[in-house]
C-alpha positions as CSV (number, residue, x, y, z in Angstrom):
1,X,-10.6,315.6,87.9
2,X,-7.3,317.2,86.6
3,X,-4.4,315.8,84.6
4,X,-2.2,312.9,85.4
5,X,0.9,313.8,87.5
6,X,4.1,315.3,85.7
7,X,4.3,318.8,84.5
8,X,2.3,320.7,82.0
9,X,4.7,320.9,79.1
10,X,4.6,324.3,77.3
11,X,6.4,322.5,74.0
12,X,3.1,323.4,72.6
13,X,1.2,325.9,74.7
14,X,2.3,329.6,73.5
15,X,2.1,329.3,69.2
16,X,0.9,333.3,68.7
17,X,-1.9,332.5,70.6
18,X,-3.1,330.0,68.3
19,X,-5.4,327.6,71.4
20,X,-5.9,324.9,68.1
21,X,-2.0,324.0,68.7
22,X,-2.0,324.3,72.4
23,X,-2.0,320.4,73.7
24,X,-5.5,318.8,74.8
25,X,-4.8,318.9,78.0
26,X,-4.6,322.3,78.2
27,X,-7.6,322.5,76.0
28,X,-9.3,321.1,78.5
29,X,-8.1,322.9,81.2
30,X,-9.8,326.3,79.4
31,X,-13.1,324.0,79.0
32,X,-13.1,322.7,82.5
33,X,-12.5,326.6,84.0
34,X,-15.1,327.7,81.9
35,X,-12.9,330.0,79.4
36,X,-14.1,327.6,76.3
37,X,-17.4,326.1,75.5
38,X,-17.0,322.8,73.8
39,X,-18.6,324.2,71.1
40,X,-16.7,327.1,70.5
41,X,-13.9,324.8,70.4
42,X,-15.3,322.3,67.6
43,X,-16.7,325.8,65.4
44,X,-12.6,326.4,65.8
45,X,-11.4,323.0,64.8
46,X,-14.3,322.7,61.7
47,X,-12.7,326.2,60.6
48,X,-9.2,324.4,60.7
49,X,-10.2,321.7,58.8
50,X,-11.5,323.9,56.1
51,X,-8.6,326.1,55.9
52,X,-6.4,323.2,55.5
53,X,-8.7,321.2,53.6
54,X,-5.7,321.2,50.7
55,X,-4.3,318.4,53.0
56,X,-6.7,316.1,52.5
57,X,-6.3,315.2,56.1
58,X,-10.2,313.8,56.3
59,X,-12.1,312.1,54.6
60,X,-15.7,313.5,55.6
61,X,-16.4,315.4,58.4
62,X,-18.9,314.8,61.1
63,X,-20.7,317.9,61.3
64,X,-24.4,316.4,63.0
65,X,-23.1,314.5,65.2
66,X,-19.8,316.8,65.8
67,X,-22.3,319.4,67.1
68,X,-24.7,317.7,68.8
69,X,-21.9,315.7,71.0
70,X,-20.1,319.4,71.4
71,X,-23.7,321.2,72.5
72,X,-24.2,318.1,74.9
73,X,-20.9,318.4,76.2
74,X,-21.2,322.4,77.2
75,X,-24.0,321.5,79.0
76,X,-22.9,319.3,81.1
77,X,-19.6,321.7,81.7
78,X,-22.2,324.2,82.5
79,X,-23.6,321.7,85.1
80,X,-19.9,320.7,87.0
81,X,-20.8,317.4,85.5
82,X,-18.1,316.6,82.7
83,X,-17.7,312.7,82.2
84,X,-13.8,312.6,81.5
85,X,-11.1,315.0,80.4
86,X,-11.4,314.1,77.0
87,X,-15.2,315.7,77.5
88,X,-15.7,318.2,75.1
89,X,-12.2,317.3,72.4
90,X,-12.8,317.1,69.4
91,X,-11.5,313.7,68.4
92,X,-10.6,312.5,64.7
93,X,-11.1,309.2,64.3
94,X,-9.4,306.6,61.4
95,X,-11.8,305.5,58.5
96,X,-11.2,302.0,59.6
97,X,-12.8,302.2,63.2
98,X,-16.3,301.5,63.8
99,X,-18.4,304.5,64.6
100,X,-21.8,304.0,65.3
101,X,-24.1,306.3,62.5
102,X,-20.9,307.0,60.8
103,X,-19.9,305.8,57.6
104,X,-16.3,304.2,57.1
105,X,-15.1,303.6,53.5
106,X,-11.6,302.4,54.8
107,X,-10.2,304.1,51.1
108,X,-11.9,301.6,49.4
109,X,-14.8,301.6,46.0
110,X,-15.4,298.3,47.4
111,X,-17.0,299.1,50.2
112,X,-20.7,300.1,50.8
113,X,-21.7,303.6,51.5
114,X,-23.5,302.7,54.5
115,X,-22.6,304.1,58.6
116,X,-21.7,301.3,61.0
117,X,-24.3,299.8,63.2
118,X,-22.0,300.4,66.5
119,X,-19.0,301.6,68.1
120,X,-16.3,299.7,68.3
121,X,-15.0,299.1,71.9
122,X,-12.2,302.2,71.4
123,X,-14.5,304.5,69.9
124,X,-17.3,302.9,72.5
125,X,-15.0,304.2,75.6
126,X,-14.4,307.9,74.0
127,X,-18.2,307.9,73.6
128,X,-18.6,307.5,77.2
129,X,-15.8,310.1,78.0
130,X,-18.7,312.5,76.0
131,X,-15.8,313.3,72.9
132,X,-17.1,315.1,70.1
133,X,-16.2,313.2,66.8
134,X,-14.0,315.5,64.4
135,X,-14.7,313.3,61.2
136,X,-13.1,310.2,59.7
137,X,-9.7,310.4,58.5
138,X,-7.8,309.5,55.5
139,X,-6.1,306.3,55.2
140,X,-5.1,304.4,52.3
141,X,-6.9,301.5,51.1
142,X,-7.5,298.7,53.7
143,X,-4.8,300.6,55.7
144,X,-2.3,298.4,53.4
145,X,1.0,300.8,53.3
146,X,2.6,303.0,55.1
147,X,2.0,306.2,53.1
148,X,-2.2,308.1,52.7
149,X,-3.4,307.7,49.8
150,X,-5.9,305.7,48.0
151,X,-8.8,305.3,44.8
152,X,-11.4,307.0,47.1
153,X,-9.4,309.7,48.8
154,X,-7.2,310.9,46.6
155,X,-3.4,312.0,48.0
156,X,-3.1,313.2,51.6
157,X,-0.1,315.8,52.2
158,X,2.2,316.7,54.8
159,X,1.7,320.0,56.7
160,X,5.6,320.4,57.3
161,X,6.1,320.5,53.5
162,X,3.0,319.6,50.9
163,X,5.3,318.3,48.0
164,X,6.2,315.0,50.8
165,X,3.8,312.5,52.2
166,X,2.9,312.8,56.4
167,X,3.2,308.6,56.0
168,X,0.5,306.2,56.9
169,X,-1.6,304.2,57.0
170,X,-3.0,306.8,59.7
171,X,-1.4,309.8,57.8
172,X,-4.9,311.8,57.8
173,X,-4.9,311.4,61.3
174,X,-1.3,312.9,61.9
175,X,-2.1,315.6,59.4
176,X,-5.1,316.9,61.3
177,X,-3.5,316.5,64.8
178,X,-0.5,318.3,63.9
179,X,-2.7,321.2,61.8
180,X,-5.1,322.0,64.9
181,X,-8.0,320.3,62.8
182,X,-8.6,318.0,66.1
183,X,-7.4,317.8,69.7
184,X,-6.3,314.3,69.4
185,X,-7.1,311.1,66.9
186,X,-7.4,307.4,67.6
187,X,-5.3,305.4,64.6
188,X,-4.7,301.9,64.2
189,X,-0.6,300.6,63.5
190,X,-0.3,297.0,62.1
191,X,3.1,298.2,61.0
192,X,3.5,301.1,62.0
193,X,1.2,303.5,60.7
194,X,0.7,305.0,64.2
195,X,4.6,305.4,64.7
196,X,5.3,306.5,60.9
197,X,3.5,309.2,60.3
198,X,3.7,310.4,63.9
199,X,7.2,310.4,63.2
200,X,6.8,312.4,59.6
201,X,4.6,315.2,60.8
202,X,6.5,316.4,64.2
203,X,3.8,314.5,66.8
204,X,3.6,311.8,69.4
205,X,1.6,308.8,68.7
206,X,1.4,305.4,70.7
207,X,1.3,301.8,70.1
208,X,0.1,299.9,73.1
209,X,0.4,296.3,74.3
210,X,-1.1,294.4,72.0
211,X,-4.1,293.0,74.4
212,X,-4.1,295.7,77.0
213,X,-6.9,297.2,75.3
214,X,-10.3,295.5,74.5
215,X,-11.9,294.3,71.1
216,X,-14.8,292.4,69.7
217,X,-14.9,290.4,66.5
218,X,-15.1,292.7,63.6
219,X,-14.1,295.8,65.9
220,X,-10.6,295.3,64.0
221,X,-8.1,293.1,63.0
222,X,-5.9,290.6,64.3
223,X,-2.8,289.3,66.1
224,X,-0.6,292.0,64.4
225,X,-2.5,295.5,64.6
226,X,-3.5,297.6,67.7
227,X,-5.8,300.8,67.9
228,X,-4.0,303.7,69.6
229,X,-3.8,307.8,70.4
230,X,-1.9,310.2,68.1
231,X,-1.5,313.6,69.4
232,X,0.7,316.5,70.5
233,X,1.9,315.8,73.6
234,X,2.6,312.3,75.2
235,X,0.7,313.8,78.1
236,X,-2.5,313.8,75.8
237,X,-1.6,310.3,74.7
238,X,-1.6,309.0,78.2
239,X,-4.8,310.8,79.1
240,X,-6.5,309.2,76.2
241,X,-5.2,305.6,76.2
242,X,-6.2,305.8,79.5
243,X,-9.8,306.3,78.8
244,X,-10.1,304.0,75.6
245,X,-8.8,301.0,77.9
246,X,-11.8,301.4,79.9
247,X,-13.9,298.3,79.2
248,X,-18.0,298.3,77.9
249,X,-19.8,295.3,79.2
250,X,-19.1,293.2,75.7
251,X,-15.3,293.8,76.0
252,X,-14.2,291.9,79.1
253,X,-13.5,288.1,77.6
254,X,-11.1,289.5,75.4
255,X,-8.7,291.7,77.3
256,X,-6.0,290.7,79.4
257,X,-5.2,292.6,82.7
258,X,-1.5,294.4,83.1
259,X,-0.7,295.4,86.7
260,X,1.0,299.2,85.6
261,X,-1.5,301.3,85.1
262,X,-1.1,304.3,82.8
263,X,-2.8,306.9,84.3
264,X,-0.3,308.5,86.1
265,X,3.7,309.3,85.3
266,X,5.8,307.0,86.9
267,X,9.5,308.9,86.9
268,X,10.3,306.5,90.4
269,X,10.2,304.0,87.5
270,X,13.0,305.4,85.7
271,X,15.6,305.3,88.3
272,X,18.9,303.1,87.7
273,X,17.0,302.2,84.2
274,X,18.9,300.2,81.7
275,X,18.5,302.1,78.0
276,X,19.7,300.7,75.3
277,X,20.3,302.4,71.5
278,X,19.6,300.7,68.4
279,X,21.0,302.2,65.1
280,X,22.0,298.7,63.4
281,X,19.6,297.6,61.4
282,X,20.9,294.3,58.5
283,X,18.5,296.3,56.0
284,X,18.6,300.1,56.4
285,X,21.2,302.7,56.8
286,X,20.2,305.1,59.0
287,X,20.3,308.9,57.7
288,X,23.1,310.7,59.3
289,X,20.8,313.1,61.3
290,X,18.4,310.9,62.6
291,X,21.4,308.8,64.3
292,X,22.7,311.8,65.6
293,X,18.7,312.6,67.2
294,X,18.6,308.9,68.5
295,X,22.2,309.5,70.4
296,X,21.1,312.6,71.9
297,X,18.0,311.1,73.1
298,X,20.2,308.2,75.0
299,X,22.7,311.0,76.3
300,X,19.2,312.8,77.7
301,X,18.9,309.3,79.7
302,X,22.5,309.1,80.6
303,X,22.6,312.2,81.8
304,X,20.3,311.0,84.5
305,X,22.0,308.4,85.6
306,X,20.6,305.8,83.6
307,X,23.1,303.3,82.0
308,X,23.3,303.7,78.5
309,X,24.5,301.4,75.9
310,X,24.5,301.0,71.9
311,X,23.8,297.6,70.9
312,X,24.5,296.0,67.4
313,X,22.0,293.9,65.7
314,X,23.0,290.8,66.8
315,X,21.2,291.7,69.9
316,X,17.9,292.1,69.0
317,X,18.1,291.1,65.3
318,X,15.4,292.4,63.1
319,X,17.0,290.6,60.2
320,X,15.2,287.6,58.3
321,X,12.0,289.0,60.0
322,X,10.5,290.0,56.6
323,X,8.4,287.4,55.3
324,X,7.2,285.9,58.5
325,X,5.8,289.7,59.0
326,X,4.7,290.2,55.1
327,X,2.9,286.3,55.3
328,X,0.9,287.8,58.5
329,X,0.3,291.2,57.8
330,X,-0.8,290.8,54.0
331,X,-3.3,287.5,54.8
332,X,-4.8,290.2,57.6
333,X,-5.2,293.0,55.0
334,X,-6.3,290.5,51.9
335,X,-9.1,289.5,54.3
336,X,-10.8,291.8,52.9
337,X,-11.0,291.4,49.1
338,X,-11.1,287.5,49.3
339,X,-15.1,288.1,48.4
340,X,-14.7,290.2,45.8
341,X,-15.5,289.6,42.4
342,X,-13.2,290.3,39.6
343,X,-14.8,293.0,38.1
344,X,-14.5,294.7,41.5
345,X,-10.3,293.4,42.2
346,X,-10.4,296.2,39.2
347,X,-10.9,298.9,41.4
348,X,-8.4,298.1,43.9
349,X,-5.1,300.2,44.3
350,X,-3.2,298.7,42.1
351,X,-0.4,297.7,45.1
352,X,-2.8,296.4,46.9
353,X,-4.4,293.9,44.3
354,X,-0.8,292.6,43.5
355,X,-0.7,291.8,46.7
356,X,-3.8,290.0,47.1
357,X,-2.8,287.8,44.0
358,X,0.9,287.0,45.8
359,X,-1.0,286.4,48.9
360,X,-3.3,284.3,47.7
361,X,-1.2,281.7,46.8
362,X,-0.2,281.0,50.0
363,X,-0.7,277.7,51.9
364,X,-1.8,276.9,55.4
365,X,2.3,275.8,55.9
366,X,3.3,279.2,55.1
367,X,1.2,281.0,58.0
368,X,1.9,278.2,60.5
369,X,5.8,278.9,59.2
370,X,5.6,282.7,60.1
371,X,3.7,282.6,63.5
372,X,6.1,279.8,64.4
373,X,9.0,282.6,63.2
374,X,6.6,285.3,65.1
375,X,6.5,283.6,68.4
376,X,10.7,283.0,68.4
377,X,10.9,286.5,67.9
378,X,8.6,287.2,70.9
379,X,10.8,285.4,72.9
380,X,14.0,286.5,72.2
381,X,12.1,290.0,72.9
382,X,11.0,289.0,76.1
383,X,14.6,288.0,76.9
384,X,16.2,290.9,75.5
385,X,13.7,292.9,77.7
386,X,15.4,291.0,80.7
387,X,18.6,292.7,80.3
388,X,17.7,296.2,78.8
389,X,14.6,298.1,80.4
390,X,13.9,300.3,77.4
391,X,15.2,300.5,73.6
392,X,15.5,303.4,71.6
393,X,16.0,303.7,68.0
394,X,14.7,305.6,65.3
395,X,10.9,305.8,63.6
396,X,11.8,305.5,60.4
397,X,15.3,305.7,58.8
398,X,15.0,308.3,56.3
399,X,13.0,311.6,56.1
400,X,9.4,312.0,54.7
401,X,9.8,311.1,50.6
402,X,7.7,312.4,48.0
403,X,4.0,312.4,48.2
404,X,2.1,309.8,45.8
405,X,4.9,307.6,46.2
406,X,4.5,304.4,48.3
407,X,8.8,304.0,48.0
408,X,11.5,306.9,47.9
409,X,11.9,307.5,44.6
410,X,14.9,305.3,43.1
411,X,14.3,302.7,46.1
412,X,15.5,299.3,45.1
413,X,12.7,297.5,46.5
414,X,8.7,298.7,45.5
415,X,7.2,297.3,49.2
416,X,6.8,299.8,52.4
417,X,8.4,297.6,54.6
418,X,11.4,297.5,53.3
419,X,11.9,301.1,53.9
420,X,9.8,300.8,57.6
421,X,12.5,297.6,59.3
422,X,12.5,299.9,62.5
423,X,8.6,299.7,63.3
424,X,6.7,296.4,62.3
425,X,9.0,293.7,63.9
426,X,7.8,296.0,66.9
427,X,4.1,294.3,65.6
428,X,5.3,291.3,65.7
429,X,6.3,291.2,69.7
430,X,2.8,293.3,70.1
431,X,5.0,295.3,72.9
432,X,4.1,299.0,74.0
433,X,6.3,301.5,71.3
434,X,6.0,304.8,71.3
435,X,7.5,307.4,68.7
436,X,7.8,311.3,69.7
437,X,9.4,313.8,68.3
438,X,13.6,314.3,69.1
439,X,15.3,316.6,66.5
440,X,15.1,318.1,63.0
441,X,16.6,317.5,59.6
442,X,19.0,319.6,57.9
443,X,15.5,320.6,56.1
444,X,14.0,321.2,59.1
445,X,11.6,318.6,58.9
446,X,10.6,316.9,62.3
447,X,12.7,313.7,63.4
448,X,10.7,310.4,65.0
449,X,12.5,308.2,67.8
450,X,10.6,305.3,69.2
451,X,10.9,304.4,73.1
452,X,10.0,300.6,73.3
453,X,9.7,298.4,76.5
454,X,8.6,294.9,77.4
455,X,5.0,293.8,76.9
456,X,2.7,295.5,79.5
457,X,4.9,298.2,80.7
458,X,3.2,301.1,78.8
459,X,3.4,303.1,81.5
460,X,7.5,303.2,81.5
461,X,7.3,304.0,78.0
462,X,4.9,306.9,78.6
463,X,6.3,308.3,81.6
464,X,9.9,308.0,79.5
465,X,8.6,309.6,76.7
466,X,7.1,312.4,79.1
467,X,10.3,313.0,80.7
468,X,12.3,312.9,77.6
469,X,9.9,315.0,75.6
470,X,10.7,318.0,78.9
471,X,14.2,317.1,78.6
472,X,14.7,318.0,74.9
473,X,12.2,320.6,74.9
474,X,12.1,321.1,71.0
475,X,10.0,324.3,69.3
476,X,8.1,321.8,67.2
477,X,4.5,324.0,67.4
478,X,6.3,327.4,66.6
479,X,8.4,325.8,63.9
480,X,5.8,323.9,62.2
481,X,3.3,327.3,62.5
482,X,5.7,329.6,60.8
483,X,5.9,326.6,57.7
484,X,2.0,325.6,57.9
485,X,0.3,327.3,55.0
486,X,-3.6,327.6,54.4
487,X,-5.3,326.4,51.0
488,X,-5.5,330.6,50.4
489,X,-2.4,331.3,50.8
C-alpha cells in the first residue's frame, strides 16, 4: 500500500526538521519504513498540543485511548500488517462527532457529561483504518457560527496571529492541524466551517458531495451539513476521504453511489477543462488581495491550456439566497435546544439563544418556502455545471477578524453569514468544494480559494486542487513556523 498517484508535494516536508508539519502522508511513509513508531509519533503530537495549549485548539484530549490505539498500531507495523495509511495518525476529531467511549460536549452546558455509545459511521471507518484519536476539538456551541468559541470552551485562537480568530465552526480543528497538534482532523461544514477556517489558518480542508459519504440517524445532521478532512496537504485530504467513505454494515441504505472514485489523481481529467472565476458577489466586496489570489489561481489553469473565464453574478447568482439558507440551517442547529427548559435556554451563547427564539417562530410554510428556494438553486447549479467544469472564487472575502468576535468589528450586520456569501450557498447545492491555500495578505496572513465542481465529481476537485497546490507552490509551513509561538514564549 503507498500513496495515491501525483507527486509528493514538499510545500510542507522540510520546516527545520520539524516531522509534526511534514504532511501525513509522509508521516506515514516514516511509520510504514519503520523510521517512526506510532507511538513515538502521538508522544510528539500530545507534546504539541501542550505547547500550544494557549490556542485552545482542543477541547480534551484522548490520552487512554490515544495510546492504546497508537501501541496497537506499532504493533501491527512491526508485523507488515498495517490496516490503512491513515494507521498509526493521530487524528483530531470535532466535538460534534460520535466517538464511541468518548465524551462530546459540542460547546454546550446543556449537554451531559457522558462518552457516546458508538462511532459514528466517519469516525467508524477511521477506526477500521487503526487511527489513533488526537482528542476532541473546539467548536462553538452546536457548531452555530462561523468563528470557535463558546460557554464551555472558552476562545480558540489563530496560530498565524493569536489576537484574530482561525474561524469555525471547526476552528479547533484547523488550529491543531496547522500547529502539528494532529496529522489530520475530521470537521463537519454546514456553512462552511470546514472551508472557513481552513481558509483562516493556511490549510486545505474539503467538503464532499453531500451523500457520497455514509450516515445513520443521529450520526449528524441533515440535508445542509457534511463531515469532511482538514489537513495540510490535499494529498492527505484525498487519502482520508477516501477511507471515511468506506461503508460499515449499518451505513449502506443511506449512501448513494458516484462512479469517480477519489482515490487516485485524475490530471487526464483536467484536459481542455472549462474554469470559471467568481469575484462578484451582490453582498460582499472582495478584499483587494484575495481577488488578486483568486486571478492568479485561474491564470495557473490558463496557463495549461484550460479556458478561463470571469463570470458576473448573474451567472451563478448567490443573491436572495439568504433566508432560504438561514430558515434551513438555523431549524437544523435549534434542533437541539427545542427540549430545553428555560432555566437552561439561560446558559446558551447568547447568539445562539436569539436565534432559537427567531427560529422558533417559524411555520411549516416557511421551511417548505426555503427547500422549494433550495432545490431552484440546485438546479440552476446543475446547469451552470453544464457549461463550466470547475468555479473558483474566494473562501471568505475578507481576512481573519478579531478573536471573540462572531462579525468584523464595525460590520453592519451581527450574523456570520453575512460576512461568509462565498461558502454556504455551496451547502445549499451539497456539491464537492474544496478551499486550499493560494496567496498571502499584505499581513502575511494565509489566503483561502475554493475549487467547486458539480455534485459527485470530488475527484476533479481533488486532483485540481492537487495540481494547483504544485503549481503555486506557496512556503505556507516555513512562513507559518517562523510566526507560530509556544504558550512559553
Amino acid at each position: 500500500m503507498g500513496p495515491v498517484g501525483g507527486t509528493t508535494t514538499a510545500l510542507w516536508e522540510d520546516v527545520n526538521d520539524d516531522l509534526l508539519l511534514a504532511p501525513a502522508h509522509l508521516q506515514w511513509r516514516k511509520l510504514a519504513e519503520g523510521e517512526l513508531t506510532s507511538a513515538g509519533l502521538y508522544e510528539r503530537t500530545l507534546e504539541r498540543a501542550r505547547e500550544f495549549e494557549h490556542l485552545n485548539a482542543f477541547a480534551r484530549l484522548e490520552e487512554q485511548n490515544g495510546h492504546e490505539a497508537a501501541r496497537r498500531s506499532t504493533w501491527r507495523y512491526s508485523r507488515g500488517t498495517a490496516l490503512s495509511i491513515c494507521d498509526g495518525l493521530p487524528i483530531a476529531l470535532k466535538d460534534s462527532l460520535m466517538v464511541r467511549a468518548s465524551v462530546g460536549r459540542e460547546g454546550s452546558k446543556t449537554m451531559p457529561d457522558e462518552p457516546d455509545e458508538d462511532d459514528g459511521p466517519v469516525v467508524g471507518a477511521l477506526r477500521r483504518g487503526g487511527f489513533v484519536p488526537a482528542g476532541r476539538t473546539t467548536m462553538p456551541e452546536f457548531g452555530w457560527k462561523a468563528v470557535t468559541d463558546s460557554p464551555v470552551y472558552g476562545v480558540t485562537r489563530n496560530p498565524w496571529k493569536t489576537e484574530l480568530t482561525p474561524g469555525g465552526s471547526s476552528g479547533g480543528n484547523a488550529v491543531a492541524v496547522a500547529t502539528g497538534a494532529a496529522s489530520l482532523a475530521i470537521g463537519t461544514d454546514i456553512g462552511g466551517s470546514i472551508r472557513i477556517p481552513a481558509a483562516f489558518c493556511g490549510i486545505v480542508g474539503f467538503k464532499p458531495t453531500q451523500d457520497r459519504a455514509p450516515k445513520r440517524p443521529g450520526s449528524h445532521r441533515g440535508v445542509l451539513s457534511r463531515e469532511g478532512p482538514m489537513a495540510r496537504t490535499v494529498l492527505d485530504c484525498i487519502h482520508a476521504i477516501h477511507l471515511t467513505e468506506q461503508r460499515g454494515p449499518q451505513d449502506r441504505p443511506t449512501t448513494s453511489t458516484y462512479p469517480e472514485p477519489t482515490n487516485d489523481i485524475a490530471y487526464d481529467d483536467l484536459i481542455g477543462t472549462e474554469v470559471s472565476i467568481l469575484l462578484d458577489h451582490p453582498d460582499l466586496d472582495v478584499d483587494r488581495a484575495i481577488a488578486k489570489a483568486v486571478r492568479t489561481a485561474g491564470q495557473a489553469f490558463k496557463d495549461l491550456g484550460c479556458r478561463v473565464e470571469e463570470i458576473d453574478r448573474q451567472s451563478l447568482n448567490f443573491g436572495g439566497l439568504r433566508e432560504c439558507y438561514d430558515t434551513l440551517y438555523a431549524g437544523d442547529i435549534c434542533r437541539n435546544t427545542a427540549h430545553l427548559s428555560p432555566s437552561e435556554r439561560e446558559l446558551l451563547d447568547p447568539g445562539l439563544r436569539a436565534l432559537t427564539e427567531r427560529i422558533e417562530k417559524k411555520t411549516i410554510p416557511h421551511y417548505v418556502a426555503a427547500e422549494s428556494e433550495r432545490l431552484k438553486f440546485l438546479q440552476a447549479a446543475n446547469v451552470f455545471f453544464h457549461a463550466f467544469d470547475l468555479l473558483i472564487l474566494p473562501t471568505v472575502a475578507l481576512s481573519p477578524f478579531e478573536v471573540g468576535r462572531d462579525v468584523p468589528k464595525g460590520w453592519a450586520d451581527p450574523l456570520w453569514t453575512s460576512w461568509a456569501g462565498f461558502t454556504w450557498p455551496l451547502n445549499l447545492t451539497g456539491q464537492p468544494a474544496l478551499s486550499i491555500p493560494i496567496g498571502f495578505t499584505d499581513e502575511g496572513l494565509p489566503i483561502g480559494g475554493q475549487i467547486v465542481a458539480a455534485r459527485g465529481r470530488d475527484r476533479l476537485v481533488l486532483s485540481a486542487g492537487h495540481l494547483l497546490e504544485q503549481l503555486l507552490a506557496l512556503d505556507v509551513a516555513s512562513r507559518l513556523r517562523a510566526r507560530l509561538r509556544p504558550a512559553a514564549a
